[in-house]
C-alpha positions as CSV (number, residue, x, y, z in Angstrom):
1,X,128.2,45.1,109.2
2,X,125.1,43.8,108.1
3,X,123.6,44.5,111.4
4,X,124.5,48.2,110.9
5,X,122.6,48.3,107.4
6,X,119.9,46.9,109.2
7,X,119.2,49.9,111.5
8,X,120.5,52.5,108.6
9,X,117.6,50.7,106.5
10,X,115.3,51.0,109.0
11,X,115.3,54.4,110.2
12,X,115.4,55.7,106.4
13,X,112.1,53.7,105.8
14,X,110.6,55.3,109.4
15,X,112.0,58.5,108.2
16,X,110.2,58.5,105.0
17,X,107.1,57.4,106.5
18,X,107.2,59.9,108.8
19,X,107.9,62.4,106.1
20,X,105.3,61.1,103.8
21,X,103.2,61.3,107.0
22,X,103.7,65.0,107.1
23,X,103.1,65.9,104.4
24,X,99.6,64.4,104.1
25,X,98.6,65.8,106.6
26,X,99.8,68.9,105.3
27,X,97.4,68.0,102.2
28,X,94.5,68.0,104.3
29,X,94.4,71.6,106.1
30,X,92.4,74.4,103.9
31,X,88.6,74.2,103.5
32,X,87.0,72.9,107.2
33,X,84.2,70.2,107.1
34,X,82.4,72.0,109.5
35,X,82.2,75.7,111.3
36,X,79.7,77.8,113.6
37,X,78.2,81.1,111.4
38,X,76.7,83.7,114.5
39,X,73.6,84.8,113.3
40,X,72.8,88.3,114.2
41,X,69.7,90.6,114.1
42,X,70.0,94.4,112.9
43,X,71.0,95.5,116.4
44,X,73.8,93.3,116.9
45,X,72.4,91.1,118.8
46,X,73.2,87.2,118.6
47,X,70.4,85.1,118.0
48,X,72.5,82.1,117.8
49,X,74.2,79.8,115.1
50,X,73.5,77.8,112.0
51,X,76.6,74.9,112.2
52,X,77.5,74.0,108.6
53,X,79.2,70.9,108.1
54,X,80.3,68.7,104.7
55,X,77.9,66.0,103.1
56,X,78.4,62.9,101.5
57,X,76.7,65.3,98.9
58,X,76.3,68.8,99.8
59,X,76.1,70.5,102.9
60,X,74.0,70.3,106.3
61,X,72.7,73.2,108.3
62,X,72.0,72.9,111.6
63,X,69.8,75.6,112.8
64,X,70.1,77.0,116.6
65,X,68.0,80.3,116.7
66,X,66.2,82.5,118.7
67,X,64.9,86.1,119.2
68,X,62.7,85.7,115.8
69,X,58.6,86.1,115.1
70,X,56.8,83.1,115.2
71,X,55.7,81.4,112.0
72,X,57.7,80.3,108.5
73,X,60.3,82.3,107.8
74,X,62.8,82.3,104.2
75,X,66.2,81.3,104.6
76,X,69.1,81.5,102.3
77,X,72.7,81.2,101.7
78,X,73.4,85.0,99.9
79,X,76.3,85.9,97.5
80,X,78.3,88.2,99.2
81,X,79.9,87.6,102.7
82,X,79.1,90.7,104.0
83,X,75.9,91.5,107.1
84,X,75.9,94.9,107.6
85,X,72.7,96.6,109.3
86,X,70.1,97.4,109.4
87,X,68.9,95.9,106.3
88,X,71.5,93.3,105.0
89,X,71.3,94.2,101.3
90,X,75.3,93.9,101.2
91,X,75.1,90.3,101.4
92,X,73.7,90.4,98.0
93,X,71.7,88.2,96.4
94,X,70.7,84.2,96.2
95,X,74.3,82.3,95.7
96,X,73.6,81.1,92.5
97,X,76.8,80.0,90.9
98,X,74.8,77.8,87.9
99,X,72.3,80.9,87.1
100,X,69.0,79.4,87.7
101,X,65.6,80.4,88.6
102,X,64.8,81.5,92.0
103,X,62.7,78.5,94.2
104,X,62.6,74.4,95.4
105,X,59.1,74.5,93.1
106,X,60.4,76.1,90.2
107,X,60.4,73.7,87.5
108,X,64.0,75.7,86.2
109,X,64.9,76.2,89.9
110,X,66.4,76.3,91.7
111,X,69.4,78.5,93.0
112,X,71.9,76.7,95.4
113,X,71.4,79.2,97.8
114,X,67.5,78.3,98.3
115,X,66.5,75.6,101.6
116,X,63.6,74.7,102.7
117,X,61.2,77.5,105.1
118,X,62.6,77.8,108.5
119,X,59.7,77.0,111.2
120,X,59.9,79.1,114.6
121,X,58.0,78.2,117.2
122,X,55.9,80.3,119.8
123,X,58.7,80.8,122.3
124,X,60.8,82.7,119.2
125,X,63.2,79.6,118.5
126,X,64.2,77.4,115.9
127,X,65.8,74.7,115.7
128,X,66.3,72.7,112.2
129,X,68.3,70.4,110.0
130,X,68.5,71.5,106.2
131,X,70.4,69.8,103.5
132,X,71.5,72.1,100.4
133,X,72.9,69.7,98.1
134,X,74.0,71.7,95.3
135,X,76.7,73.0,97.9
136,X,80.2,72.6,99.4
137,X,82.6,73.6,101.8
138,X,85.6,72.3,99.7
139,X,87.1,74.3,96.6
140,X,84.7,74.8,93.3
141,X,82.3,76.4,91.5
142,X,79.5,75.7,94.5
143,X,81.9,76.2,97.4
144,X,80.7,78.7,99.9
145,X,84.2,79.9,100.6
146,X,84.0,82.1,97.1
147,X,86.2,85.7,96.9
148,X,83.7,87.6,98.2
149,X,82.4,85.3,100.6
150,X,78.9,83.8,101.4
151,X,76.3,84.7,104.2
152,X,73.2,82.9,105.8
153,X,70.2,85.0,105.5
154,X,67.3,84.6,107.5
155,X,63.5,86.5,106.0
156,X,60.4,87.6,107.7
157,X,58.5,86.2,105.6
158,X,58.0,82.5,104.4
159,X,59.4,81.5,100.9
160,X,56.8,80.4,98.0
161,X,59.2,78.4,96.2
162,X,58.6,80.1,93.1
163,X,58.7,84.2,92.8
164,X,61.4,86.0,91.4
165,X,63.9,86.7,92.7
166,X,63.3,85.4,96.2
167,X,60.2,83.8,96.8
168,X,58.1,87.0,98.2
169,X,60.1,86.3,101.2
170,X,60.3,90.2,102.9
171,X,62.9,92.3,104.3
172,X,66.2,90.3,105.5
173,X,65.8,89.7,109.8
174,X,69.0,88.1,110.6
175,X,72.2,87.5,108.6
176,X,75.2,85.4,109.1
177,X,78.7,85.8,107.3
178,X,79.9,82.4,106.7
179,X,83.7,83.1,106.5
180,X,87.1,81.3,107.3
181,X,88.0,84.7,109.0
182,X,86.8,84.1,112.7
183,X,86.3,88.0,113.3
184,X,83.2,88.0,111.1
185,X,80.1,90.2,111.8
186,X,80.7,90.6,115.2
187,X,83.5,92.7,114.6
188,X,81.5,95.0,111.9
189,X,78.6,95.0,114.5
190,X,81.3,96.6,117.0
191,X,82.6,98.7,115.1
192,X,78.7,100.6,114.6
193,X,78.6,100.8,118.0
């Protein structure tokens, strides 16, 4: 008898560890730690990705570009999750959940969409490491997964760091929508076609 509530213990403790196991890791599905945004030009066509991926504090961007002009070039995580050509003004402005001034030199500055300048080289590519630490993939008022979405926007032009609203940075080149939804820009880029 004892022998039988032995095993009976047993496999209730296994099957509450197992249940507690579940639903853990149940707990832990929602916001990724990391995913690939496609970067696209106003033609459609891919220039690549910028892989975003959770900080100890913030977030990381790794930039894999090409197709763009040579020289510094603005780049900035918009409001709006939405990259429709030619000239990207759907994705809105600088995400700017805290309502700050525009620019890394602003002494009120800066929004938590601004990052550093973007430097392509000669052959047309770029490859870089930013850090935005004002933002984050998981759940908040800083979180890039918002209602309407978020987008990576890349600029012709370099960033000052301190003109309002966005640094004197030019028209909008490239444009990313940064999205749980896999289909993405892609799918409004087919669509035009």
């Amino acid at each position: 008898m004892d022998k039988l509530r032995f095993w009976r213990s047993m496999v209730m403790k296994k099957g509450l560890i197992l249940i507690l196991l579940l639903f853990l890791a149940g707990c832990t599905e929602g916001n990724p730690k990391k995913l690939d945004v496609n970067m696209y030009n106003p033609a459609g066509d891919s220039l690549g990705t910028v892989t975003v991926s959770e900080q100890a504090k913030g977030i990381k961007l790794e930039v894999n570009v090409s197709g763009l002009t040579p020289g510094e070039h603005a780049i900035h995580i918009h409001e709006k999750g939405k990259c429709e050509a030619p000239d990207f003004k759907s994705a809105g402005n600088h995400f700017n959940p805290e309502k700050k001034e525009h620019g890394l030199l602003h002494p009120k500055g800066a929004h938590a969409g601004d990052l550093p300048n973007l430097i392509v080289e000669s052959d047309g590519k770029a490859k870089a490491e930013l850090v935005a630490p004002q933002l984050t993939l998981k759940s908040g008022k800083t979180s890039l997964f918002t209602k309407e979405g978020t987008s990576i926007v890349i600029h012709e032009a370099k960033d000052d760091g301190m003109t309002q609203p966005s640094g004197d940075s030019g028209n909008r080149i490239a444009c990313g929508e940064i999205s749980l939804n896999k289909k993405g820009q892609k799918k409004a880029q087919d669509e035009k076609q």
